[in-house]
BAMARNU-307530 format. One record per residue (C-alpha): residue number from 0; residue in one letter; x, y negated, z. Coordinates in pm, whole numbers, plus 50000, padded with zeros to 5 digits. Layout:
// residues N
   n res     u     v     w
 NUM   A     X     Y     Z
...
***
This chain:
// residues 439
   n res     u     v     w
   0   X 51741 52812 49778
   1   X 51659 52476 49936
   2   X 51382 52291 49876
   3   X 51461 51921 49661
   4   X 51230 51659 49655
   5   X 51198 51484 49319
   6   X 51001 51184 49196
   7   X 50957 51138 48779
   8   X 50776 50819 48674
   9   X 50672 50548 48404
  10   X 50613 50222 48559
  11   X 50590 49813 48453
  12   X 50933 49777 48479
  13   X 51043 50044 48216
  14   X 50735 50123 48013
  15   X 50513 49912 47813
  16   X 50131 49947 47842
  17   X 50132 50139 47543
  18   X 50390 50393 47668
  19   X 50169 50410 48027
  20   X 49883 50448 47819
  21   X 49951 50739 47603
  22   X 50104 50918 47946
  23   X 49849 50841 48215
  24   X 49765 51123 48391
  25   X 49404 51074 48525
  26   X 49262 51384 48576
  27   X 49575 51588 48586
  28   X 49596 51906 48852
  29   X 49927 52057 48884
  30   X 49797 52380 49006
  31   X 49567 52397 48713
  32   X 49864 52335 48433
  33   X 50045 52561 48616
  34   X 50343 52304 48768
  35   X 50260 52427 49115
  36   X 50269 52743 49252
  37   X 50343 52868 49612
  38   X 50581 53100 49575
  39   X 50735 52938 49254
  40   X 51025 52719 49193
  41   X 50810 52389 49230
  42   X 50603 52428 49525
  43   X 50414 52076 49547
  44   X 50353 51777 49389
  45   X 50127 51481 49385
  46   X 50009 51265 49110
  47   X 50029 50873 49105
  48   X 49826 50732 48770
  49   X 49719 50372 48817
  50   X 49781 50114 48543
  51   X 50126 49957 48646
  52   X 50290 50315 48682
  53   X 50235 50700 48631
  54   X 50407 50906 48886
  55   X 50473 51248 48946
  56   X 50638 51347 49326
  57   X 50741 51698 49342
  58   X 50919 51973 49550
  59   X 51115 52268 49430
  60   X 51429 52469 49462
  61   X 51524 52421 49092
  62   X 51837 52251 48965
  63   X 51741 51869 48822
  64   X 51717 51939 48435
  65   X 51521 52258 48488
  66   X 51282 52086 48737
  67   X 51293 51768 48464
  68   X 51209 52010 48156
  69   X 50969 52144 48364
  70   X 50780 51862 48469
  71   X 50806 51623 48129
  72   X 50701 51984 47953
  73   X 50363 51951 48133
  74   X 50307 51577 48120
  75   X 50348 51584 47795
  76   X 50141 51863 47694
  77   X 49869 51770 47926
  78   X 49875 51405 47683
  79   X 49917 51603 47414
  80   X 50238 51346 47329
  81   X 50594 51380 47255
  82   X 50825 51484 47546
  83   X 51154 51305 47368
  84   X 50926 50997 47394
  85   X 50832 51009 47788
  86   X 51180 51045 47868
  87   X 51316 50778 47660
  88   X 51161 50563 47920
  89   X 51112 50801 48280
  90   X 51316 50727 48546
  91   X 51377 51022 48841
  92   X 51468 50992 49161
  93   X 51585 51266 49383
  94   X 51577 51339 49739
  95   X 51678 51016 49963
  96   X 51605 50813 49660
  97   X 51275 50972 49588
  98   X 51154 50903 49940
  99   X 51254 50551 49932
 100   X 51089 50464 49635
 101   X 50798 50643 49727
 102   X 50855 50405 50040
 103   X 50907 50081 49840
 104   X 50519 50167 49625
 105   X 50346 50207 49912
 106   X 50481 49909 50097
 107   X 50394 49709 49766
 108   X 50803 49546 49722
 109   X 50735 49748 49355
 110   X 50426 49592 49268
 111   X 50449 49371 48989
 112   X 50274 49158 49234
 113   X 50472 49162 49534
 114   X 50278 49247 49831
 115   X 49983 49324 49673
 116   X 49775 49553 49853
 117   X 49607 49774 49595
 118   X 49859 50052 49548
 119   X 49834 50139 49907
 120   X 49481 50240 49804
 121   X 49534 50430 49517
 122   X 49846 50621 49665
 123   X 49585 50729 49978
 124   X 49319 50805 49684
 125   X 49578 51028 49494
 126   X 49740 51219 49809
 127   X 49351 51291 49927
 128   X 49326 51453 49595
 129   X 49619 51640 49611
 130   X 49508 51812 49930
 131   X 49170 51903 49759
 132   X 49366 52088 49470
 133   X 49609 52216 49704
 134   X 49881 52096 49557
 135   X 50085 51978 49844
 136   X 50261 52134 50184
 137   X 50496 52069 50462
 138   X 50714 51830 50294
 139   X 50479 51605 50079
 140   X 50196 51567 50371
 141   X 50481 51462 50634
 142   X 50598 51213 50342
 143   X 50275 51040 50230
 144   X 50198 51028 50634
 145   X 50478 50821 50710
 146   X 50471 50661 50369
 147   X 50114 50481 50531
 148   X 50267 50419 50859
 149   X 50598 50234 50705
 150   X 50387 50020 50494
 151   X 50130 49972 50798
 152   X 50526 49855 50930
 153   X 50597 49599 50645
 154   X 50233 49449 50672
 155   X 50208 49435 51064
 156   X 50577 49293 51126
 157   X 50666 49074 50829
 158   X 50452 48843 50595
 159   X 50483 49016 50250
 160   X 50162 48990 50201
 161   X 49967 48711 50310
 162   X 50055 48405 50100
 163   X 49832 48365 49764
 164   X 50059 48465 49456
 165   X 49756 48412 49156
 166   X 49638 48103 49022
 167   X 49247 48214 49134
 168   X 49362 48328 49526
 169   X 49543 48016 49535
 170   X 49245 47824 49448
 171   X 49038 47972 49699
 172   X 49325 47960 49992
 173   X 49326 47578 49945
 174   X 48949 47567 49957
 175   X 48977 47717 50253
 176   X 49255 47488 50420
 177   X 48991 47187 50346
 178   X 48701 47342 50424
 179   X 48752 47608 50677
 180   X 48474 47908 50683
 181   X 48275 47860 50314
 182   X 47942 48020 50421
 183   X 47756 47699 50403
 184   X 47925 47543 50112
 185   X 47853 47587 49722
 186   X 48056 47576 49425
 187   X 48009 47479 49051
 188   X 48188 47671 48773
 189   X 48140 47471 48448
 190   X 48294 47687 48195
 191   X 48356 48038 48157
 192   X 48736 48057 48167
 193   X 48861 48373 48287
 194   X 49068 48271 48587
 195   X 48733 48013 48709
 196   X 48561 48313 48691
 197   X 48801 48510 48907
 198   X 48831 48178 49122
 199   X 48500 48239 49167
 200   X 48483 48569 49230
 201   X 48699 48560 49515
 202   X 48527 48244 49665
 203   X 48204 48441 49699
 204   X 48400 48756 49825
 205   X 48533 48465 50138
 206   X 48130 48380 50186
 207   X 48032 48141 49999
 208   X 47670 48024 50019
 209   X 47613 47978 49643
 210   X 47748 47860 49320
 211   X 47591 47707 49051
 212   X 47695 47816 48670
 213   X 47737 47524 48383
 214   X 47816 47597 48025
 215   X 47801 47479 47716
 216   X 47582 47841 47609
 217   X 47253 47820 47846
 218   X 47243 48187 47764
 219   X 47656 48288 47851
 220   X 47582 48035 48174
 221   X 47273 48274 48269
 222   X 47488 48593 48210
 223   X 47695 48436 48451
 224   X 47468 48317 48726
 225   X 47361 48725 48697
 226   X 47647 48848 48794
 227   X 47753 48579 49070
 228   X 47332 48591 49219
 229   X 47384 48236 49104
 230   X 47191 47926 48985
 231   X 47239 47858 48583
 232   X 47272 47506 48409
 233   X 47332 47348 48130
 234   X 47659 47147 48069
 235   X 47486 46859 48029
 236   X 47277 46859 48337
 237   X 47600 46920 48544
 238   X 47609 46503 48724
 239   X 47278 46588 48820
 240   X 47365 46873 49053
 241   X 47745 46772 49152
 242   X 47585 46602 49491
 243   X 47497 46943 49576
 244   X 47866 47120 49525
 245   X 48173 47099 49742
 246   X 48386 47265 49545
 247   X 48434 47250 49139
 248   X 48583 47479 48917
 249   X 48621 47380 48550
 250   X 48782 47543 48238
 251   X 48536 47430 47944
 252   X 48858 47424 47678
 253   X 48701 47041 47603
 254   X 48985 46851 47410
 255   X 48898 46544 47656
 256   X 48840 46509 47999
 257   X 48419 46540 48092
 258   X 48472 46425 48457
 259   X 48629 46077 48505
 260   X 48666 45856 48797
 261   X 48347 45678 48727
 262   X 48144 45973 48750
 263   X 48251 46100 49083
 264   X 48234 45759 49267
 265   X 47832 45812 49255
 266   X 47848 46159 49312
 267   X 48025 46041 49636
 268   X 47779 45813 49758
 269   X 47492 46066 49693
 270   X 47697 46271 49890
 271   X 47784 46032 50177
 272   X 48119 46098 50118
 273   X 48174 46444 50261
 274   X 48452 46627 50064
 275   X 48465 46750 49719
 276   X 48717 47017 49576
 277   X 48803 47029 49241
 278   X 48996 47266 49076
 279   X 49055 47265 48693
 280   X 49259 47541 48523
 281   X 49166 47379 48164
 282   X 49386 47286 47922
 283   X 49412 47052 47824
 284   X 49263 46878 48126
 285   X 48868 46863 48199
 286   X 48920 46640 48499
 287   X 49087 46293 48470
 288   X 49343 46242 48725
 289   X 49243 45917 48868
 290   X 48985 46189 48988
 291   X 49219 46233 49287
 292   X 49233 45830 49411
 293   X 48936 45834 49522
 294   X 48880 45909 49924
 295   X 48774 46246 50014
 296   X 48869 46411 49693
 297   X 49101 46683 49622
 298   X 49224 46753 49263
 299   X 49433 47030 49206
 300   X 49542 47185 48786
 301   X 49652 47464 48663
 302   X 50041 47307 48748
 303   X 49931 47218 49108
 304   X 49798 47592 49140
 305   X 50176 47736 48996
 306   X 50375 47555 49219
 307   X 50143 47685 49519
 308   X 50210 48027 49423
 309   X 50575 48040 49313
 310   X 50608 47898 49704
 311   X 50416 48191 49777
 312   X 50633 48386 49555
 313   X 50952 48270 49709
 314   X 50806 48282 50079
 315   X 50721 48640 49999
 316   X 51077 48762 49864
 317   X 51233 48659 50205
 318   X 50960 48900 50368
 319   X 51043 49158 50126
 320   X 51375 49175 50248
 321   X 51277 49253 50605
 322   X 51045 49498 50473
 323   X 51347 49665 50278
 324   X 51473 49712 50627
 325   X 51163 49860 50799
 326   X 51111 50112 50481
 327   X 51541 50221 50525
 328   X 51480 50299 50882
 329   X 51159 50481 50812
 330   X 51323 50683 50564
 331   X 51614 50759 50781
 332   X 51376 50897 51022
 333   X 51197 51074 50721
 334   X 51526 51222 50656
 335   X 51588 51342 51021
 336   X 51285 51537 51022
 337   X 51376 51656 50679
 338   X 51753 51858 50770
 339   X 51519 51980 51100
 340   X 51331 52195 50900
 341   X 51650 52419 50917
 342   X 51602 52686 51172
 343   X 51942 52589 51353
 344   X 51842 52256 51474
 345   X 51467 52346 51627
 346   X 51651 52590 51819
 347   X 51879 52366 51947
 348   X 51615 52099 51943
 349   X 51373 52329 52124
 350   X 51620 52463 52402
 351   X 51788 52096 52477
 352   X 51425 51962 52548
 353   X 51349 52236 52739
 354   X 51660 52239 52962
 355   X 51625 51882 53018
 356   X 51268 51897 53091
 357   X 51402 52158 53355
 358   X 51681 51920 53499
 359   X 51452 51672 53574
 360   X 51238 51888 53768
 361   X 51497 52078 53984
 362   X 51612 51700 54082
 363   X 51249 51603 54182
 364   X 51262 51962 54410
 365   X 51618 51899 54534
 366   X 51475 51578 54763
 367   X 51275 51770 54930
 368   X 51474 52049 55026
 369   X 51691 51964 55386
 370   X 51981 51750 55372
 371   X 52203 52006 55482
 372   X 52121 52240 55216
 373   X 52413 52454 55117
 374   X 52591 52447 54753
 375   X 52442 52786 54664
 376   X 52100 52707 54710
 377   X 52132 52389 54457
 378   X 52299 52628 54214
 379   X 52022 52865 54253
 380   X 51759 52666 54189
 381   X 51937 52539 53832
 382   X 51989 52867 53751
 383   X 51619 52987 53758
 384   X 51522 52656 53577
 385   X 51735 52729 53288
 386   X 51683 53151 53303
 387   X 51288 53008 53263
 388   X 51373 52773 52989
 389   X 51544 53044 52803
 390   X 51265 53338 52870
 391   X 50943 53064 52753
 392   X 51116 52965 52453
 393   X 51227 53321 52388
 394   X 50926 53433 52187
 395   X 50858 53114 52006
 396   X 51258 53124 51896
 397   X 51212 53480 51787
 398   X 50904 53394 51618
 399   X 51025 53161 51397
 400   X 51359 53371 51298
 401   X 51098 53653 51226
 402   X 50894 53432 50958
 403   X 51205 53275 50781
 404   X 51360 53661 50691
 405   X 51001 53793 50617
 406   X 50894 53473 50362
 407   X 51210 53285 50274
 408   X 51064 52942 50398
 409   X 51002 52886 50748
 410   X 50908 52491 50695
 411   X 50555 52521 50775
 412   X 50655 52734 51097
 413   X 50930 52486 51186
 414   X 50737 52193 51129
 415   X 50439 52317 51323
 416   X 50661 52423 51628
 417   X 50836 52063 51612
 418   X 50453 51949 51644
 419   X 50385 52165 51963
 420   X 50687 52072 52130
 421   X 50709 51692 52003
 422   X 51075 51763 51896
 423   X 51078 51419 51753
 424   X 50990 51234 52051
 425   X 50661 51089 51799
 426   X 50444 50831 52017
 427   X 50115 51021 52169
 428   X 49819 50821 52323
 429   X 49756 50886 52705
 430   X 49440 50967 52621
 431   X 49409 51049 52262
 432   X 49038 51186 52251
 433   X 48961 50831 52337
 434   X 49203 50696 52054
 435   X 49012 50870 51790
 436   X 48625 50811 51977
 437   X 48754 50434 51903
 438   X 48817 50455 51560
***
């Protein structure tokens, strides 16, 4: 019977965390539970578990509800849940569908953060572990393959990805804008706020020098400084060592404002009036606004932040419909090399490249036999170019037809010969030894 691909899965977008929860499948082996088999009706499949979606991606000759039953039958058991439940809220793709979605993950336009570039990660992670359990073949290593390479598509040709779409990233993208490279510039976080912290986070992950931690607690301010390989302070020591920061992040949940105007103008002058950044995701506000009227000084809230990243957002949605292009044509191709795992069109595959190869050759010969050569000679000389096409590719042909009537499935022989003979015309380095020396 032919082979079906078919993709089950839980994700944001139909499942709440409770639901991915209770299905997740870290640590799940479908040769182990007994999904997989090689010569059974499901012959590979990969698992997907991250915490925005659990996926399963299989292969079988099955018809869809016995390959459904089949599959929910071991997810379930394996989470030792109710199968009714899972597919209350699964959604399965089959075949063209399947690889497109599979497509769409790994190019990140199903991320509930578009363009994030995680789940490219954690889809390489899970197919590497699929080959160690042996749970995939022909079809699945050819479709996580150019899975990568459409996504390395989407992220080398169109901008999906590079805008800042959090409240933290956005923070530390503007920094950047005002202060170019941050490798000699420090930071203050006064408060513990959980986007500050992830503000600063990603601030030291860009290079910055140091950063200085303020809070109310000396002892939560020196649990911070720990974990940044910062300097600690106490909140009311902070105007003392503002000269020294460039960039400020506050979110103290005060219920007034413990920066004004005032405050900063001496900073400023201690500073000789190089920039200062301040960022304050409090609310209410830590920072009085008149902050921002003073020369040199850039205020940006929590409101400030949003509007960066829903342009971001917006910026990004018009990529993601160029990338929704680049991920149809890979699939078409994907789909291509899919119906040419029929015996039929190798053959015809194998002899046309063959013949043409020999064409082109019998031309190059023909200028440099005498003008006055006669018809017959010509027609000779094709004739024992396509008589050699047809006895090299003999064996290989005969080969092939052998392995499909002795094990029912001739895709790994197929796909290997298309390989050999670069049937589908795939791009190969002049000098590919060198290629991989390189990387």
């Amino acid at each position: 019977m032919e082979q079906k691909i078919h993709l089950f899965g839980l994700s944001h977008k139909t499942a709440e965390v409770e639901i991915r929860e209770k299905f997740a499948l870290t640590g799940f082996n479908p040769v182990t539970v007994e999904l997989v088999s090689r010569d059974g009706p499901v012959s590979e499949a990969l698992v997907l578990s991250t915490c925005n979606r659990v996926e399963i991606l299989c292969v079988g000759t099955l018809d869809d509800e016995q390959i459904r039953s089949r599959v929910l039958a071991a997810w379930a058991s394996f989470c030792n849940a109710d199968p009714d439940l899972l597919g209350r809220h699964i959604y399965h793709y089959t075949h063209r569908e399947a690889v497109k979605h599979l497509f769409s993950v790994a190019a990140s336009l199903d991320s509930m953060v578009l363009g994030e570039p995680q789940i490219l990660g954690q889809l390489k992670d899970a197919y590497r572990k699929a080959v160690n359990e042996r749970s995939t073949g022909v079809i699945i290593n050819r479709m996580l393959h150019k899975s990568f390479s459409s996504a390395k598509r989407t992220r080398s040709e169109t901008a999906v990805s590079s805008s800042a779409v959090s409240i933290s990233y956005a923070a530390v993208e503007l920094a950047k804008k005002i202060f170019g490279e941050l490798d000699t510039h420090r930071a203050m976080l006064i408060g513990a706020g959980e986007m500050a912290e992830l503000a600063a986070l990603h601030l030291l992950n860009q290079g910055l020098k140091e950063i200085m931690v303020a809070n109310r607690t000396l002892e939560r301010a020196q649990e911070l400084a720990r974990k940044f390989g910062g300097r600690p302070l106490c909140l009311e020591d902070i105007f003392e060592y503002l000269p020294q920061a460039d960039i400020i992040i506050s979110s103290t949940g005060s219920a007034s404002a413990i920066i004004r105007a005032r405050d900063i103008r001496d900073v400023l002058k201690k500073r000789k009036h190089r920039p200062m950044f301040f960022i304050d995701i409090a609310v209410p506000r830590d920072i009085d606004p008149d902050v921002n009227q003073l020369d040199n000084v850039y205020l940006y809230d929590i409101d400030d932040l949003q509007e960066v990243v829903e342009e971001n957002l917006a910026g990004r949605r018009d990529e993601a419909r160029k990338a929704e292009e680049i991920v149809e044509q890979e699939v078409d191709k994907f789909e291509k090399w899919l119906s040419s795992l029929d015996l039929s069109p190798t053959i015809v595959d194998l002899l046309n490249k063959g013949e043409n190869i020999a064409r082109r050759e019998v031309r190059k010969s023909l200028r440099n036999l005498p003008p006055d050569s006669d018809e017959k000679t010509v027609q000779t000389m094709e004739h024992l170019a396509e008589s050699l096409v047809g006895k090299l590719y003999h064996e290989p042909i005969v080969f092939l037809k052998r392995r499909a009537m002795e094990e029912g499935s001739s895709e790994k022989y197929i796909d290997l010969a298309r390989k050999i003979f670069n049937l589908d015309e795939e791009q190969i380095p002049d000098n590919p030894h060198a290629e991989k020396k390189r990387k």
